[in-house]
C-alpha angles and dihedrals in degrees: 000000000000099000088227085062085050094055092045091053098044088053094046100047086042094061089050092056103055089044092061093046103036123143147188095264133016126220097240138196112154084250126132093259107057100025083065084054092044084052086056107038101039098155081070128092126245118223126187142187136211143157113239116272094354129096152020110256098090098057090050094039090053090054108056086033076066098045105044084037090233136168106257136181123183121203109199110196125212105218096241080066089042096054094044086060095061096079092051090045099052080038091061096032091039083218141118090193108159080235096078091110086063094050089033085064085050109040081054090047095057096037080057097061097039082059088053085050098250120162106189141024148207124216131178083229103153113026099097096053086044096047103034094252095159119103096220091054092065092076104029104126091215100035091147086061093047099047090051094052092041092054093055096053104030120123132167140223103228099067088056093053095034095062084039080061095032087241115150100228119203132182125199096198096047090054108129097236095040098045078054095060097040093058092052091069119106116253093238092055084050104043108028144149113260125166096344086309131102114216138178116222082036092149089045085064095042094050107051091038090139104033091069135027113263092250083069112040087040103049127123118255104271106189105227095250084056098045087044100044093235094127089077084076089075092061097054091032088062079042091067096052125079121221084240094054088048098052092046093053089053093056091038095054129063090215131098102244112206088209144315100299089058090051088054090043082051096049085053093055095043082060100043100035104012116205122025109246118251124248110281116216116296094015120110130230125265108228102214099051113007101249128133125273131194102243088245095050117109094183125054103230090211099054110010099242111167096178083124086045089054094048093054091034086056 
């Protein structure tokens, strides 16, 4: 297929997609993702989060915000607020997973939007599972096989907390007709060499060239937790456990802590849930904390182990 049609019909069939599932706010970072869907959708508003003084996400999310003219708010979060999120969080993912900053900067997000009286949301959610955004995907030797496992099992944060909220989620990238499409698209059009520099969703940023200024086509993956400076919380959360308290928990548990954030993470859902489920039949058994796990699963959902994910990523 000429690779102008291509653009033409990714571009076409996004817009589609985001017009079927639009909604009243986007989740909005100023990333490649969800500044596409803010392009697209720009009776929505746009709705940010940020710890204070950390990140980089405000200063990406204002500019597009200028240059689509859209409706923006910016919720900066003082950590103590932060922090205090992190109960309600584990209690709505039942997971101690080391990835909570991440869902902390969206579960704000979100509760953000629910005190503006916002009933449904956008989220870039997909695109990079779909495009090949991840770094580490850039270099994978069987990334075909990856991307194919990794579509049957993905879920994503933000549903859980959306119907905790009783905010109707929807997600562009993740629309039957459009993920479909997506997939279809050769890897080399997906993952490609551009300017010295190899990129995933490359054709993402070839395609919409235009749409959105360069800076923003072109700029690097920022997890949620980094663009939003989030991930400054690990650092005070391995503050707030002794090396005592950590060595006893190792002897008292029978789960293989990463360090001392995911102990703390794991003290919280003891609180709020209590005991982790056993495996249920035909699931196997996480290795790091005992819970149940589908067979094709490569990442245990209660504790965040990626031990199966290694293995295929390697």
């Amino acid at each position: 297929m000429n690779e102008k049609f291509l653009f033409h019909e990714l571009k076409k069939r996004f817009a589609e997609t985001v017009s079927r599932n639009r909604a009243e706010g986007i989740l909005f970072s100023g990333g490649l993702d969800s500044a596409l869907v803010a392009a697209y959708a720009k009776n929505s508003k746009a709705i940010s989060v940020g710890l204070e003084s950390h990140g980089e996400d405000q200063y990406y999310a204002a500019e597009v915000a200028k240059f689509l003219k859209l409706g923006h708010y910016h919720k900066t979060v003082k950590i103590e607020e932060a922090i205090a999120a992190i109960p309600e969080v584990i209690k709505i993912l039942r997971s101690f997973d080391p990835a909570i900053p991440n869902d902390v900067t969206a579960y704000l997000g979100l509760k953000c939007a629910k005190d503006m009286g916002i009933k449904s949301m956008m989220t870039g959610d997909g695109s990079d599972e779909i495009f090949a955004g991840y770094d580490f995907m850039l270099k994978m030797k069987n990334l075909e096989g990856y991307l194919v496992r990794m579509h049957s099992a993905m879920q994503f944060s933000s549903n859980k907390i959306g119907d905790a909220l009783g905010i109707d989620i929807r997600q562009p990238f993740l629309d039957s007709e459009f993920m479909d499409f997506g997939r279809g698209i050769d890897l080399d059009l997906k993952v490609r060499k551009e300017n010295g520099g190899t990129w995933g969703k490359w054709i993402l940023r070839k395609a919409f060239e235009g749409v959105l200024p360069q800076e923003i086509l072109w700029q690097s993956k920022r997890a949620l937790e980094y663009g939003s400076g989030m991930t400054e919380l690990r650092k005070i959360i391995e503050s707030k456990v002794s090396d005592k308290e950590f060595e006893k928990g190792k002897r008292k548990y029978p789960i293989t802590f990463w360090n001392k954030e995911h102990f703390y993470y794991y003290c919280i859902y003891r609180q709020v849930i209590g005991e982790i489920p056993a495996p249920q039949k035909k699931e196997k058994i996480c290795k790091c904390c005992g819970a149940g796990m589908d067979q094709s699963a490569f990442h245990c959902k209660v504790c965040g182990d990626v031990i199966e994910w290694k293995k295929i990523r390697n």
